[in-house]
Backbone as CSV, one residue per row, in Angstrom:
resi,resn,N_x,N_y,N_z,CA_x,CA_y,CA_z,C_x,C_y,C_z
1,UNK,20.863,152.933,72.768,21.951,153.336,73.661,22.168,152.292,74.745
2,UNK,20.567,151.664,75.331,21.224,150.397,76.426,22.051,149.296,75.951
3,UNK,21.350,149.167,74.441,21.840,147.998,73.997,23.760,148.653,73.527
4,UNK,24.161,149.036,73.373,25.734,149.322,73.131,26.918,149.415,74.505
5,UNK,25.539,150.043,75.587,26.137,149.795,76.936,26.231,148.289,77.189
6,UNK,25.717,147.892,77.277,24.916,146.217,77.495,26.419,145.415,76.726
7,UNK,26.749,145.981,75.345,27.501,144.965,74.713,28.691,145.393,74.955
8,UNK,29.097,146.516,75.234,30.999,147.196,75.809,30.929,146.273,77.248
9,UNK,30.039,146.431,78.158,30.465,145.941,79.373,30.728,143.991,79.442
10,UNK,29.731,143.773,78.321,30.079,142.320,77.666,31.350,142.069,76.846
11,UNK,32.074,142.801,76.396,33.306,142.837,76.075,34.327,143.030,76.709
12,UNK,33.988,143.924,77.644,35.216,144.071,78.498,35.044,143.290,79.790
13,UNK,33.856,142.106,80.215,33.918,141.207,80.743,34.742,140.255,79.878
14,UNK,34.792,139.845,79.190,35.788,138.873,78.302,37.106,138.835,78.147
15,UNK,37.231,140.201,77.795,38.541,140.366,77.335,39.551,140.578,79.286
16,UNK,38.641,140.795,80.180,38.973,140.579,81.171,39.366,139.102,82.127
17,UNK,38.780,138.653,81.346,38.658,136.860,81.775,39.706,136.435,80.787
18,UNK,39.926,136.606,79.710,41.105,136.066,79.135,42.202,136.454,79.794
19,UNK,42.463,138.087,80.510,44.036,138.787,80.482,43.975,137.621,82.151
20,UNK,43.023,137.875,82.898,43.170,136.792,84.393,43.777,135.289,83.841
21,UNK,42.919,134.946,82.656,43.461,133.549,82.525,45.301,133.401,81.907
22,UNK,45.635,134.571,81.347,46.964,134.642,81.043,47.970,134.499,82.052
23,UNK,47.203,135.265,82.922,48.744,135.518,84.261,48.087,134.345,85.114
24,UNK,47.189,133.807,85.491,47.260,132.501,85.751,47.689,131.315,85.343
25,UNK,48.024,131.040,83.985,48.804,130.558,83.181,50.228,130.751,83.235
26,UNK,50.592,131.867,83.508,52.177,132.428,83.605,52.087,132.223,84.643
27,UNK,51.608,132.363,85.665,51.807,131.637,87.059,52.060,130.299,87.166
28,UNK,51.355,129.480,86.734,51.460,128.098,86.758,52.947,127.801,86.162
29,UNK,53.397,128.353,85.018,54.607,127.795,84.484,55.660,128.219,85.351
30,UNK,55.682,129.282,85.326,56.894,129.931,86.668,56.461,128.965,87.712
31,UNK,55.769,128.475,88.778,55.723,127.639,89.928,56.311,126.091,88.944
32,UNK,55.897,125.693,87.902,56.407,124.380,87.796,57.926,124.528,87.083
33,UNK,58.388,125.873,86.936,59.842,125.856,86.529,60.506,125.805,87.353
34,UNK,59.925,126.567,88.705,60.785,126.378,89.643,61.285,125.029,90.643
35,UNK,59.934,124.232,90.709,59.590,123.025,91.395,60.518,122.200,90.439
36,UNK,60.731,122.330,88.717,61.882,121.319,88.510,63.185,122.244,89.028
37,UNK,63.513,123.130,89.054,65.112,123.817,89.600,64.968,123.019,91.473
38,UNK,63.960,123.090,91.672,64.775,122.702,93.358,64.395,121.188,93.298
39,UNK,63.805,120.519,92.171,64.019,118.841,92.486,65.151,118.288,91.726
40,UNK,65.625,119.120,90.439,67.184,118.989,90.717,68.487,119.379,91.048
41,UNK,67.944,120.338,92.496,68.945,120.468,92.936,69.119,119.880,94.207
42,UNK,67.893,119.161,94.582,67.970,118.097,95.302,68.234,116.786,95.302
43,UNK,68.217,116.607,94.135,68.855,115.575,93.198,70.338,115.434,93.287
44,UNK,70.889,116.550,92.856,72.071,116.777,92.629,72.741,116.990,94.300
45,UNK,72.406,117.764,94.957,72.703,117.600,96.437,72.541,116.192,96.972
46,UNK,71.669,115.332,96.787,71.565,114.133,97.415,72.594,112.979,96.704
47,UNK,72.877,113.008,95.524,74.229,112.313,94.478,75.238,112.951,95.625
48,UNK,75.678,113.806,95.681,76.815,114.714,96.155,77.134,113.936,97.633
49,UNK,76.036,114.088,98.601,75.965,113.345,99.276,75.987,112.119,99.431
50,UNK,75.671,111.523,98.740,75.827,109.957,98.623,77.439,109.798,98.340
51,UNK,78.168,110.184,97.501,79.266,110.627,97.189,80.245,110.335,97.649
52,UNK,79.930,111.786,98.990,80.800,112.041,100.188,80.884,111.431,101.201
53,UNK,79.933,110.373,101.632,79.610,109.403,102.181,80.052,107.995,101.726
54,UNK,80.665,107.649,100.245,80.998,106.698,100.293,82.302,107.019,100.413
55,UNK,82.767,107.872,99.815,84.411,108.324,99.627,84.915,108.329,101.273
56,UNK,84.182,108.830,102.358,84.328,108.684,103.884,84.063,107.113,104.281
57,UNK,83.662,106.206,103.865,83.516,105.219,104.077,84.578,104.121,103.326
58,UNK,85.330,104.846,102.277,86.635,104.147,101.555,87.690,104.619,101.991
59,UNK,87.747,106.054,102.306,88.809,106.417,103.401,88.610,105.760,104.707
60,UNK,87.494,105.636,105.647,88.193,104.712,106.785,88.562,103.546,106.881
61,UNK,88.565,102.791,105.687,88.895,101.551,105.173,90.560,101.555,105.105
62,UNK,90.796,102.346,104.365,92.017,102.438,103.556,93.071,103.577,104.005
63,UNK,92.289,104.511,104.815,93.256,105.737,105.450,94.694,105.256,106.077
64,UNK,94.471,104.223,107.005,95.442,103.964,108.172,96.455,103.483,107.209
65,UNK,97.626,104.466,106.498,98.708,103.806,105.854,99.980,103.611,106.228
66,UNK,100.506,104.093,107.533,101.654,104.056,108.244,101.395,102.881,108.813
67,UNK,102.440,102.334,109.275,102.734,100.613,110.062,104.225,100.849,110.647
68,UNK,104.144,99.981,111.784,104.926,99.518,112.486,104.801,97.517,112.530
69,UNK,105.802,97.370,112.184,105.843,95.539,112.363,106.817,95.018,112.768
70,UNK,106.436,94.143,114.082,107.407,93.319,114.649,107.416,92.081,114.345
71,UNK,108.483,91.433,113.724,108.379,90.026,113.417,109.492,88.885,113.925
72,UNK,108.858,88.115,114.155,109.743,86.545,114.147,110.257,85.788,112.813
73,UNK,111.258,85.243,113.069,111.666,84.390,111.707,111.785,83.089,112.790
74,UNK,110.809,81.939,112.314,110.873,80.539,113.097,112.255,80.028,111.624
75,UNK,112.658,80.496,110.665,113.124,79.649,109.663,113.889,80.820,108.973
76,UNK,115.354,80.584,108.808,116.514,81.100,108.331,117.608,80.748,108.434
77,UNK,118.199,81.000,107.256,119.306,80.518,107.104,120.633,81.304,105.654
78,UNK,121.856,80.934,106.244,122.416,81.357,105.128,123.782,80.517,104.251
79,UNK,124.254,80.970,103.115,125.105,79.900,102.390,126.053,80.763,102.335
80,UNK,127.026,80.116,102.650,128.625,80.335,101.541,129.516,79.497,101.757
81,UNK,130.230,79.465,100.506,130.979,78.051,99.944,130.478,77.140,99.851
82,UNK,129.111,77.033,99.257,128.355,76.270,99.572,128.099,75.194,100.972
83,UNK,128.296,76.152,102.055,127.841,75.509,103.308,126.755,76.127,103.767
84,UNK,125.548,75.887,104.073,124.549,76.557,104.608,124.225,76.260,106.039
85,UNK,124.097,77.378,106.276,123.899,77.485,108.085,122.344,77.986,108.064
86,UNK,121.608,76.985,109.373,120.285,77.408,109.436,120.094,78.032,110.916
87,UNK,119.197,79.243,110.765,118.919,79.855,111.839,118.542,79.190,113.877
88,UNK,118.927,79.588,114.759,118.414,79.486,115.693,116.849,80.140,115.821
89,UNK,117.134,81.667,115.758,116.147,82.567,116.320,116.221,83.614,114.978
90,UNK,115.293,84.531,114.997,115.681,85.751,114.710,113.870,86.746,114.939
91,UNK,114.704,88.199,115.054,113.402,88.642,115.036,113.777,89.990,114.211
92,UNK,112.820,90.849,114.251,112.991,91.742,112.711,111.835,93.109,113.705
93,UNK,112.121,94.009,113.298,111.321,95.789,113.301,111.245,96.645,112.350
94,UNK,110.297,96.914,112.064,110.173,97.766,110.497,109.139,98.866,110.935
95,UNK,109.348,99.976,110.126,108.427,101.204,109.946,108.298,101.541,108.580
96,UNK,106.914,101.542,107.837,106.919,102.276,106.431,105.677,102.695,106.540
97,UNK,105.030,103.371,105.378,103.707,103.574,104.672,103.444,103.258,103.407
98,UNK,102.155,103.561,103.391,101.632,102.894,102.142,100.318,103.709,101.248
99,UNK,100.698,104.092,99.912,100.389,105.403,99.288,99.630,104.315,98.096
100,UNK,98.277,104.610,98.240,97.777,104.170,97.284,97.146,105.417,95.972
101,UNK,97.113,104.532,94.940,97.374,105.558,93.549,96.102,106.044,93.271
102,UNK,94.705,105.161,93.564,93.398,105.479,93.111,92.767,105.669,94.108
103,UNK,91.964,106.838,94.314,91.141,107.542,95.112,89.975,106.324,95.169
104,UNK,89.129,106.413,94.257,88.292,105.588,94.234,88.217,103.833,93.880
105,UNK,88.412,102.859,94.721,88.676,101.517,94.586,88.219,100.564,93.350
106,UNK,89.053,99.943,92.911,88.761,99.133,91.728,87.487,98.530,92.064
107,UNK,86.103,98.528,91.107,84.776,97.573,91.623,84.677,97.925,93.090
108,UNK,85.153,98.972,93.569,84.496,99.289,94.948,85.454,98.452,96.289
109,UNK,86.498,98.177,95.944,86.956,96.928,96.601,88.660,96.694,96.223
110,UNK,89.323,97.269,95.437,90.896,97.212,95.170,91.401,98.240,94.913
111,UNK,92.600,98.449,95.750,93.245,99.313,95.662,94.973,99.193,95.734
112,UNK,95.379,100.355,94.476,97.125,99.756,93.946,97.645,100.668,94.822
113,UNK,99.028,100.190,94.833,99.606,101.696,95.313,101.046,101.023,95.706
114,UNK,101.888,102.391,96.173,103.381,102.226,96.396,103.624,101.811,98.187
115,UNK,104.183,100.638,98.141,104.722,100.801,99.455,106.003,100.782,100.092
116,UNK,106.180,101.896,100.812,107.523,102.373,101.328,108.221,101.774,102.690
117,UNK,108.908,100.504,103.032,109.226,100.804,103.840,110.724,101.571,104.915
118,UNK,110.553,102.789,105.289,111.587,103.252,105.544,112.889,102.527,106.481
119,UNK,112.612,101.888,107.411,113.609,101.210,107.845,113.341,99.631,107.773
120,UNK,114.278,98.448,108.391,113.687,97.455,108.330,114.989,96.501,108.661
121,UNK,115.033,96.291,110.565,116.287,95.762,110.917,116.279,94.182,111.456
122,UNK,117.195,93.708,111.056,116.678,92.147,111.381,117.660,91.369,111.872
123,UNK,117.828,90.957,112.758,118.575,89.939,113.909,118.376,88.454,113.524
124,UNK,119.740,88.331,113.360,119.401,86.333,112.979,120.455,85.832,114.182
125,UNK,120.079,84.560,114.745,121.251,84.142,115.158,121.634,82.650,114.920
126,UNK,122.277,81.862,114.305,123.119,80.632,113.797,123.201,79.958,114.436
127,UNK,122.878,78.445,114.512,123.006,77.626,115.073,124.423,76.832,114.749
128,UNK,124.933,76.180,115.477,126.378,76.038,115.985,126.734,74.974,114.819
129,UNK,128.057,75.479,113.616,127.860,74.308,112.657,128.149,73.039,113.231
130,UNK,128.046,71.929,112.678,128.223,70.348,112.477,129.352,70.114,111.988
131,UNK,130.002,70.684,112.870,131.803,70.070,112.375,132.416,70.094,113.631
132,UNK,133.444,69.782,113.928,134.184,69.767,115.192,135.636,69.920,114.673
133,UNK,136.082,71.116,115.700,137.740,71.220,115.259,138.485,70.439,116.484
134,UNK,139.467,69.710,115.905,140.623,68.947,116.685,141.712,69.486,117.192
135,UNK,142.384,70.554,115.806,144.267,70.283,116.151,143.410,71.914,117.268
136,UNK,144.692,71.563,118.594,144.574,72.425,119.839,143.665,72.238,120.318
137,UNK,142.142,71.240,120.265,141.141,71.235,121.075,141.907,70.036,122.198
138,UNK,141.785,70.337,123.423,141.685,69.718,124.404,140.650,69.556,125.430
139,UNK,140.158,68.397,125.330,138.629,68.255,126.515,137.822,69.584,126.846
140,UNK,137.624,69.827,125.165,136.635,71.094,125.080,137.636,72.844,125.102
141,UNK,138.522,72.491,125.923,139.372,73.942,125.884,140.464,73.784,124.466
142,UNK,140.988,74.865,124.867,142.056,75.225,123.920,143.150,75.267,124.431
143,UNK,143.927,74.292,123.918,145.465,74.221,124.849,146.343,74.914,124.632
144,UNK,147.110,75.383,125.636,148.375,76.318,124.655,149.389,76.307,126.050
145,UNK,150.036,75.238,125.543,151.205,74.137,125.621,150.748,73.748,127.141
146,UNK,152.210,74.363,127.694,152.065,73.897,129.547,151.644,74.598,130.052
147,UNK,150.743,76.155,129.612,150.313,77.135,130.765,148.792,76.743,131.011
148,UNK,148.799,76.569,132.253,147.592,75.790,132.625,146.297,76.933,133.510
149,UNK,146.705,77.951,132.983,146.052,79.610,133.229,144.819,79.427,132.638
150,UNK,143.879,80.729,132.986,142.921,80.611,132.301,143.124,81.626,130.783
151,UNK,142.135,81.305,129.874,142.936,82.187,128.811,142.646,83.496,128.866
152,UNK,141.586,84.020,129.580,141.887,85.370,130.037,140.680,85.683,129.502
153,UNK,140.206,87.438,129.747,139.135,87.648,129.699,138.222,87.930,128.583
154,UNK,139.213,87.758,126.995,138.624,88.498,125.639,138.136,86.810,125.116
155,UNK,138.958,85.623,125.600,138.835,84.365,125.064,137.242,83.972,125.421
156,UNK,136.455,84.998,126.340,135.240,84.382,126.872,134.340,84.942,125.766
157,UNK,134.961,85.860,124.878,133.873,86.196,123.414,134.232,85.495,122.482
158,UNK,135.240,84.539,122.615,135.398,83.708,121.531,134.334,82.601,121.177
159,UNK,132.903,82.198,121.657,132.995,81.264,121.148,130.954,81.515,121.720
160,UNK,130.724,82.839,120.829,129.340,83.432,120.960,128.296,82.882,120.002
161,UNK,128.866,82.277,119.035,128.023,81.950,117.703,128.292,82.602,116.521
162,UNK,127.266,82.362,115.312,127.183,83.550,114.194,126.002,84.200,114.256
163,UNK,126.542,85.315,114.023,125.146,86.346,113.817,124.836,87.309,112.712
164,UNK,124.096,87.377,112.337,123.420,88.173,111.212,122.940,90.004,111.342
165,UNK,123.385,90.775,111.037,122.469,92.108,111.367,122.190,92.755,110.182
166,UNK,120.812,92.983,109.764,120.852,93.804,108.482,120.032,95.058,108.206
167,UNK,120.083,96.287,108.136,119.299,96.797,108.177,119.187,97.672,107.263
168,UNK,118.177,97.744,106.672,117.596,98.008,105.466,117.106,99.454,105.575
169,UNK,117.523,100.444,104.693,116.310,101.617,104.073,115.746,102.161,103.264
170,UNK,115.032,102.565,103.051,114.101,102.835,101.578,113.994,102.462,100.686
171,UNK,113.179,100.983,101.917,112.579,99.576,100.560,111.528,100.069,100.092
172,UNK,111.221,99.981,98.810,110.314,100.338,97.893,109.599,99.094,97.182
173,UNK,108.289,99.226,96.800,107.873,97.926,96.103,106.157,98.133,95.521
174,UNK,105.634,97.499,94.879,103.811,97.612,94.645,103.422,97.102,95.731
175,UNK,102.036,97.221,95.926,101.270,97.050,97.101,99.514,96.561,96.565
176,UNK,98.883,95.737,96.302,97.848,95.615,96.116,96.976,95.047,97.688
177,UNK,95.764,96.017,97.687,95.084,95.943,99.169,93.359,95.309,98.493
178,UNK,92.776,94.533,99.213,91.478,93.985,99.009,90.485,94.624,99.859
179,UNK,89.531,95.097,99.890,88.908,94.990,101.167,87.317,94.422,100.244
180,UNK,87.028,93.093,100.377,86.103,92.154,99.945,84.628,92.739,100.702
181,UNK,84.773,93.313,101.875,83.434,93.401,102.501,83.104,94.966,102.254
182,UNK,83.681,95.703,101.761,83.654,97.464,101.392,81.936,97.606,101.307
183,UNK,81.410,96.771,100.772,80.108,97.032,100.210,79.105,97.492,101.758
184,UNK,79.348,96.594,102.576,78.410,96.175,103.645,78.983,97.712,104.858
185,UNK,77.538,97.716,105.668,77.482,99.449,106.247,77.592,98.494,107.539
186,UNK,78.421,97.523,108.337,79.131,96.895,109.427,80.314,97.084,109.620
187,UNK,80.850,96.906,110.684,82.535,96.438,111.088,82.915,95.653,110.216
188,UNK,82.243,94.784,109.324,82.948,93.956,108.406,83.644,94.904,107.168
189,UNK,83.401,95.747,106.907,83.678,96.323,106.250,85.420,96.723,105.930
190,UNK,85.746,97.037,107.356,87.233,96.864,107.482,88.086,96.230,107.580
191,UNK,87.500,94.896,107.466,88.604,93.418,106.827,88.830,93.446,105.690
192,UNK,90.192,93.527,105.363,90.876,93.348,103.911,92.211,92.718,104.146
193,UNK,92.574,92.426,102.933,94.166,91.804,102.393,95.003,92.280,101.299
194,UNK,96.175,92.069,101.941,97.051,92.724,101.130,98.321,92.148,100.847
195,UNK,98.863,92.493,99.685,100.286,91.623,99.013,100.605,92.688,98.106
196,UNK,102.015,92.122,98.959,103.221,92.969,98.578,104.795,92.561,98.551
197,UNK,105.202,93.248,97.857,106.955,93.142,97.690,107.814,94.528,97.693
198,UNK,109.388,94.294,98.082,109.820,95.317,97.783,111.408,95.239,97.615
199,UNK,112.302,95.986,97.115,113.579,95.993,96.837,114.196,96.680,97.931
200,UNK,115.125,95.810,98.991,115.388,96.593,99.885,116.967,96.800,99.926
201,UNK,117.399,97.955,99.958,118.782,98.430,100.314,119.184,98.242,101.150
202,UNK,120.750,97.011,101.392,120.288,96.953,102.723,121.941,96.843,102.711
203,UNK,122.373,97.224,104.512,123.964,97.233,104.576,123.788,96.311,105.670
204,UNK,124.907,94.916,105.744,124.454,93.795,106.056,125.922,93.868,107.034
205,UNK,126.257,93.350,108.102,127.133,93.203,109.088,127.186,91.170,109.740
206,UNK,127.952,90.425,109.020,128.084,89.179,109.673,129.471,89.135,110.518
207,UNK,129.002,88.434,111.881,130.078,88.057,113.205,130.366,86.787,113.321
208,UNK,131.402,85.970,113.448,131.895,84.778,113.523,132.294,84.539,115.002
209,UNK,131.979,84.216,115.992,132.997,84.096,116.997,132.466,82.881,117.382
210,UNK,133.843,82.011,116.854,133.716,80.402,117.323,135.214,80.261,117.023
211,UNK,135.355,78.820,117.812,136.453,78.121,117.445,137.430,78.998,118.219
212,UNK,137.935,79.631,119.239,138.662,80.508,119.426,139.055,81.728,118.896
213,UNK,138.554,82.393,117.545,137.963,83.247,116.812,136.796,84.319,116.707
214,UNK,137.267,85.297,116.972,136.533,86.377,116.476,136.460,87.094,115.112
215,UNK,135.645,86.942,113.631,136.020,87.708,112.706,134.795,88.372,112.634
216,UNK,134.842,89.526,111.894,133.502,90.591,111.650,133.500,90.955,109.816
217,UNK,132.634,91.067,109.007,132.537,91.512,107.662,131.368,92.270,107.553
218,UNK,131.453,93.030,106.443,130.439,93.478,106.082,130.092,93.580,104.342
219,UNK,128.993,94.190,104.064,128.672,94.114,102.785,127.487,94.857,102.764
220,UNK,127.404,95.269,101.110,125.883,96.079,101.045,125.377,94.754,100.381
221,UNK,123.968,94.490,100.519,123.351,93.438,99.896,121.943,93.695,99.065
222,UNK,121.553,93.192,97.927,120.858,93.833,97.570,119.130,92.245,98.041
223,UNK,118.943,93.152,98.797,117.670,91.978,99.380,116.001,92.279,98.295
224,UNK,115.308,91.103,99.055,114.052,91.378,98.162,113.369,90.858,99.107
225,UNK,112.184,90.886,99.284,110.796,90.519,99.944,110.027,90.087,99.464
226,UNK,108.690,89.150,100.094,107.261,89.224,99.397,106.420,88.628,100.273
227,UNK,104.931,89.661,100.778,104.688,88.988,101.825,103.128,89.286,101.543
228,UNK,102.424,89.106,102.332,101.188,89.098,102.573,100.517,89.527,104.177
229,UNK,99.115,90.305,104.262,99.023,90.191,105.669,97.190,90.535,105.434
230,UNK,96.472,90.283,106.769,95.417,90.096,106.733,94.942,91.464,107.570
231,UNK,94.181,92.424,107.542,93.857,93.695,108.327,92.515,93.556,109.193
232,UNK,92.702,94.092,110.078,91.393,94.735,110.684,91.130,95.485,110.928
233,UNK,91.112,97.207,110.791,91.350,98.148,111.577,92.663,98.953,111.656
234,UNK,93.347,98.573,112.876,94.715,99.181,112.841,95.433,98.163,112.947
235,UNK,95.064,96.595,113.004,95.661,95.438,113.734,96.106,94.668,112.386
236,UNK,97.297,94.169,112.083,97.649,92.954,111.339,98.346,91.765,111.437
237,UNK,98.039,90.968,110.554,98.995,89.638,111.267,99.122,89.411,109.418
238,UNK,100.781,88.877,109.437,101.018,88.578,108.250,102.353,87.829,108.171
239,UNK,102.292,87.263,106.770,103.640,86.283,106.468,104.729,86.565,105.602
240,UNK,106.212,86.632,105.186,107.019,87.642,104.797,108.299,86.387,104.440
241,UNK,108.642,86.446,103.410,109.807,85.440,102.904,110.854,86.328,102.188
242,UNK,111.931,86.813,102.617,112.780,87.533,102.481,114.184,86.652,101.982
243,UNK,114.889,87.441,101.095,115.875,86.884,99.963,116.910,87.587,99.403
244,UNK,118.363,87.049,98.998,119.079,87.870,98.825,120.631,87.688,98.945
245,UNK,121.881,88.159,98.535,122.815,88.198,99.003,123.861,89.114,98.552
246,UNK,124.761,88.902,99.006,126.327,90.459,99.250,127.136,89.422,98.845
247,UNK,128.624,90.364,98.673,129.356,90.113,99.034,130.560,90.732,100.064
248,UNK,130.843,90.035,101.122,130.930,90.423,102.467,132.882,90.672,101.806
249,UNK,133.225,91.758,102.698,134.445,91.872,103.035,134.829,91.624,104.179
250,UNK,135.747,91.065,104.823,136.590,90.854,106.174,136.992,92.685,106.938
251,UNK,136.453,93.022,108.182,136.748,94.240,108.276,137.580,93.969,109.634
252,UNK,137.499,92.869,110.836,138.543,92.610,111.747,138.945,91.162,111.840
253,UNK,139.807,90.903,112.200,139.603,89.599,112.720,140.757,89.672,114.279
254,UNK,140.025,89.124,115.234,140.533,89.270,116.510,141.061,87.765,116.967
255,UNK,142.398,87.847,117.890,142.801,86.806,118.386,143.727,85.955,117.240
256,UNK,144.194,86.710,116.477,145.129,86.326,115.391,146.461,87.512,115.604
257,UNK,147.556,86.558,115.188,148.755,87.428,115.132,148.839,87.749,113.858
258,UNK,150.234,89.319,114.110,149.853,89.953,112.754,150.455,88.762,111.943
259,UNK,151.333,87.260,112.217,151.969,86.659,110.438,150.706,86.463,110.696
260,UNK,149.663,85.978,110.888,148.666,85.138,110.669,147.317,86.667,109.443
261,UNK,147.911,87.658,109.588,147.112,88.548,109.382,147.277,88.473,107.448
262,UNK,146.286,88.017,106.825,146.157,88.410,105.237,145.392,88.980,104.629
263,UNK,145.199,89.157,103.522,143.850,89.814,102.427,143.404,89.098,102.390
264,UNK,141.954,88.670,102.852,140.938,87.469,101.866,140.124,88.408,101.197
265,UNK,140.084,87.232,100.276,139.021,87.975,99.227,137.073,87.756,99.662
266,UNK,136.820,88.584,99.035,135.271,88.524,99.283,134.611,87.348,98.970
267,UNK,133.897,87.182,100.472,133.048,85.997,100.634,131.316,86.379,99.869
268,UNK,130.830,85.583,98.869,129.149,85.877,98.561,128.488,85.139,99.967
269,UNK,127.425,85.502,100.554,126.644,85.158,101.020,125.258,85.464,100.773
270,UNK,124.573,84.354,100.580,123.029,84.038,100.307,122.269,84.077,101.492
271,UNK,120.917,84.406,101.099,120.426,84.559,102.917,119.098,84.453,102.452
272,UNK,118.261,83.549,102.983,117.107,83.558,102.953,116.165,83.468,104.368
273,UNK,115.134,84.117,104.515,114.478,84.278,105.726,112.692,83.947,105.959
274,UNK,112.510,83.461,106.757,110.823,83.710,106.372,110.080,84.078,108.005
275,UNK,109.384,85.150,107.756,108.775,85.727,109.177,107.504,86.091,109.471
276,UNK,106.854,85.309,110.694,105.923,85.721,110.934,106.079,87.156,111.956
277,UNK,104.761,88.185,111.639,104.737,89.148,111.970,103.103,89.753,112.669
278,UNK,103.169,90.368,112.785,101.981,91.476,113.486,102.612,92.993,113.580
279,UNK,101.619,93.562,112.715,101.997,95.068,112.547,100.509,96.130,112.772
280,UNK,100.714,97.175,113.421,100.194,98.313,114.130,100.060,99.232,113.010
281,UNK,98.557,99.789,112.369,98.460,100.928,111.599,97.996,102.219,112.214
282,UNK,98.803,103.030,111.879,97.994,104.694,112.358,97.676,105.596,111.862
């Protein structure tokens, strides 16, 4: 009888040590199933993050797509009848934006996209042609016969120059932007370059007042652009060669009598421009 006691309590020591070693076993796997669920979901949270952090770091690169640009033209000029007149001065004001197509930058570093600019007005003014008129010039005035009067007060706009006004809206064109330093976690980061063109609609207004003459025309012209500019931030400086021509209709002509008054036919004028600029992003 001891000996059967002796061997149940030896059995059910065993079979007791196996069922402990089971759920210690099932313990262990449940703790290492779980330890892989939260190392990849720390994984996956830390990708995510990395992510969102670069995508915030390509947006402050590339966010600022509205501009304002004021520019100079040191060089312009325009043709008709084959006479070309070259600029004195001119200066130019534009507002557009700029909508790029890919979220995420070509190689980390290019980006395409459309650029709009909505207005875009430009002031030229003509330097005085190289010809000289004779019949009625007298020692610089204009004679008219024996009245030795002055010619009165509209004759003092006769003889202002030529001028150019054109102003353009909803020029459209591609836009390719660089930013070469994207990689680097500095201020360098936000230096890039960019080139671009665009087709601009533009309704064009030329003034004549020389020679004792006032005439005015106008025309729609179909212009073009292509420029380039260098960024920092919100700050740019860039270069812009603008192109194009109409054909102008006669809409007054002042200081003419009506026989003197006829139909001319439409003048083409060519116009080419080139401008330095500096433009403001926000």
């Amino acid at each position: 009888m001891k000996k059967i006691l002796i061997t149940l309590i030896a059995l059910a020591g065993i079979f007791s040590g196996k069922a402990q070693e089971t759920v210690e076993n099932d313990s262990l796997a449940l703790l290492k199933s779980q330890l892989e669920y939260a190392n990849s979901e720390l994984s996956r949270l830390d990708a995510e993050n990395q992510r969102l952090a670069q995508e915030k770091k390509w947006s402050e690169i590339w966010s600022k797509g509205r501009y304002t640009m004021i520019a100079y033209s040191p060089s312009a000029s325009s043709t008709e009848y084959g006479i070309k007149s070259n600029a004195s001065f001119g200066f130019a004001l534009a507002k557009g934006n700029q909508y790029f197509f890919n979220k995420k930058p070509f190689g980390g570093m290019v980006k395409v996209g459309l650029d709009m600019r909505w207005t875009d007005i430009s002031f030229i003014k003509y330097k005085k042609a190289d010809y000289e008129v004779t019949d009625g010039w007298i020692d610089g005035e204009w004679g008219y016969g024996d009245d030795d009067d002055d010619s009165g007060f509209l004759d003092s706009f006769t003889d202002l120059g030529r001028y150019d006004l054109h102003v353009s809206a909803f020029c459209f064109g591609p836009v390719v932007s660089v930013a070469p330093l994207s990689h680097l976690n500095n201020a360098a980061r936000f230096l890039r370059a960019t080139l671009y063109c665009h087709y601009k609609p533009t309704f064009g207004v030329h003034l004549v007042s020389e020679d004792g003459e006032m005439d005015t025309s106008m025309a729609y012209c179909n212009m073009w652009d292509f420029g380039g500019k260098i960024q920092y931030r919100g700050l740019a400086l860039g270069l812009e060669g603008c192109w194009g021509s109409g054909k102008y209709s006669q809409i007054s002509s002042l200081f003419e009598s009506d026989d003197e008054e006829e139909t001319l036919p439409k003048i083409k004028r060519k116009f080419s421009n080139f401008r330095i600029y500096i433009a403001f992003s926000f």
